[in-house]
Structures are given as structure tokens and as C-alpha cells.
N, C-alpha and C positions, 0 to 999 in steps of 0.2 A: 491566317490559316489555322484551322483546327489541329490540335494536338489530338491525336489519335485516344482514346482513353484506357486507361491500362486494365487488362481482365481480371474482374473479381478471383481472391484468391481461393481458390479449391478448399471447401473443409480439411483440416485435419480425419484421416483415416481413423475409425477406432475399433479398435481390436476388440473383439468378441473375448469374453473369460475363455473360453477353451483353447481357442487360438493361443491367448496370450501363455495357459501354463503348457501347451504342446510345441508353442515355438520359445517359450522364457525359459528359467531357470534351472526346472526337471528336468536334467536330460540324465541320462546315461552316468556323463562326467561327476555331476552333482550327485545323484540319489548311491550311485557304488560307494563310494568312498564315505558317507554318513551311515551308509547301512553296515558296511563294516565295522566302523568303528561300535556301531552299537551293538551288533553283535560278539565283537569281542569284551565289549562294559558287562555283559552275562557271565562268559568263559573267556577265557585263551582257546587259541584254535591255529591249525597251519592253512594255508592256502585250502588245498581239497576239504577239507572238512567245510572251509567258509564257503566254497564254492556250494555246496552239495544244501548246506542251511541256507542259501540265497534261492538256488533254485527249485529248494521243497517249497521257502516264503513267498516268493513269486510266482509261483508254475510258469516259470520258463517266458515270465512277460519281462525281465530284466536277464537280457545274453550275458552269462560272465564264461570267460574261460580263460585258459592259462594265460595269454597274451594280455588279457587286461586283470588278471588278479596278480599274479607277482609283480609286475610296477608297480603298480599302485602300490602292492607293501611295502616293496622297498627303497621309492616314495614317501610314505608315509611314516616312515622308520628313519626314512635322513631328514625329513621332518620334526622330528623328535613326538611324533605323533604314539607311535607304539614302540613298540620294545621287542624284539625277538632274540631267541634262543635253538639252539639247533638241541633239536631228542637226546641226539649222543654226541657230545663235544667232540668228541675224538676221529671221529667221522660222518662224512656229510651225511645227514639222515630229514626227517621233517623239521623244519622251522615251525616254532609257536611262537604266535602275537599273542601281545597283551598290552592294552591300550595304558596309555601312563596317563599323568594327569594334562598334562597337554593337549596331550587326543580327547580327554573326558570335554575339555572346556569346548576345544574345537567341534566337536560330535554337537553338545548342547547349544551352540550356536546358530550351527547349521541347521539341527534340527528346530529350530524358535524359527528361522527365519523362512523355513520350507514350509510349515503346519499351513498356513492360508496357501498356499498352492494347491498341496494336498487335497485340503478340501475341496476347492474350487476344480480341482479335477474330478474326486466322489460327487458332488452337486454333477457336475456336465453329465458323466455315465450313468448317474443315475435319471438325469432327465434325457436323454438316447435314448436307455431300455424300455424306460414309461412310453415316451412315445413312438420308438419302434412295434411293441410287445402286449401294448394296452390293449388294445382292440383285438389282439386272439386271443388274452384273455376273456374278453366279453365275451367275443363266440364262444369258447369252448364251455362257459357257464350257460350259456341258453341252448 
């Protein structure tokens, strides 16, 4: 009696670059907490100020708000990532961060290992636009 023969196995699936940085590494979790750090490698800053420089540098394509900016500081602060200090010792007032050199390493890291994402999401938007927007541009030149 014949043995049935077993079904060729299915290719492996392969992820298209966009897919791969829209469902990989870039999310939310990853790019906040690099972006701060690098913004505080500029200045010291307290939460609202960070918040307010993230979402001048994003126009509002990366949501922060108080629920995910104060953990993550003070996350990142029992990390030994930054350092903070309260305005007026004596009374609670604003917290300023300042990245120490722990945070400089970790920032540098992160950011080495995100730059090919980065770009591979500039390439995908930028070939979207062409090929959404290419062709009314031709019209509107003729």
C-alpha cells in the first residue's frame, strides 16, 4: 500500500521592508525613550518642556503625554539613565533631567541600531508619495 506523500512545504513568508519597520523595532516603546534621551544630550529639561520639543519635532506623528512621559523618566532615572533634580529642593516644583553618561552610551546605541530602520522607512514614504502624487504632478505641468 502507498504511503500517502507528505505536502510540499509552503514557502517561508517574506516581509516586505515597510511591513517589517511598521511592525519591527520602531514603535512608540523604542523611538520615545531614544528621542528623549537625545534631547536631553542638548539641554536638561522637565517632563512638559520634553513633551512640547517632541511634539514641535514630530507634529504630533509620535502621541506623548503625561501618562507615558513621567514613567518612562522615572524609569529611566532608576535606570541610572538620567539624573534628576527638583527646581526648588524645598518644595515639590518641576523635575529636570540630565542624561548621565550611562544614558549617553544607551542613547548611542540605540540610536546605531535604529538608523537602517529609519531609513528604510524614509525610502518606503518616500516611494508612497512618488507613486501616489507623481502623476498629478504631470498633470498640473501640462
Amino acid at each position: 500500500m502507498a504511503t500517502p506523500s507528505a505536502s510540499p512545504a509552503k514557502p517561508a513568508k517574506r516581509r516586505e521592508p515597510l511591513e517589517e519597520v511598521l511592525r519591527g523595532p520602531i514603535k512608540s516603546k523604542t523611538l520615545l525613550p531614544v528621542l528623549v534621551l537625545h534631547l536631553l544630550a542638548e539641554r536638561p529639561d522637565h517632563g512638559l518642556g520634553l513633551m512640547q520639543r517632541i511634539d514641535a519635532l514630530c507634529r504630533g506623528l509620535l502621541a506623548v503625554n503625561t501618562n507615558s512621559m513621567y514613567p518612562l523618566l522615572r524609569r529611566l532615572e532608576e535606570r541610572g539613565f538620567l539624573a534628576g533634580e527638583w527646581e526648588h529642593p524645598s518644595k515639590r516644583s518641576r523635575r529636570f533631567y540630565r542624561l548621565t553618561p550611562e544614558g549617553n552610551a544607551r542613547m548611542n546605541r540605540i540610536k546605531g541600531d535604529m538608523l537602517p530602520y529609519l531609513d528604510t522607512l524614509a525610502k518606503s514614504v518616500e516611494g508612497l508619495k512618488r507613486e501616489l502624487y507623481a502623476s498629478a504632478t504631470v498633470q498640473r505641468a501640462s
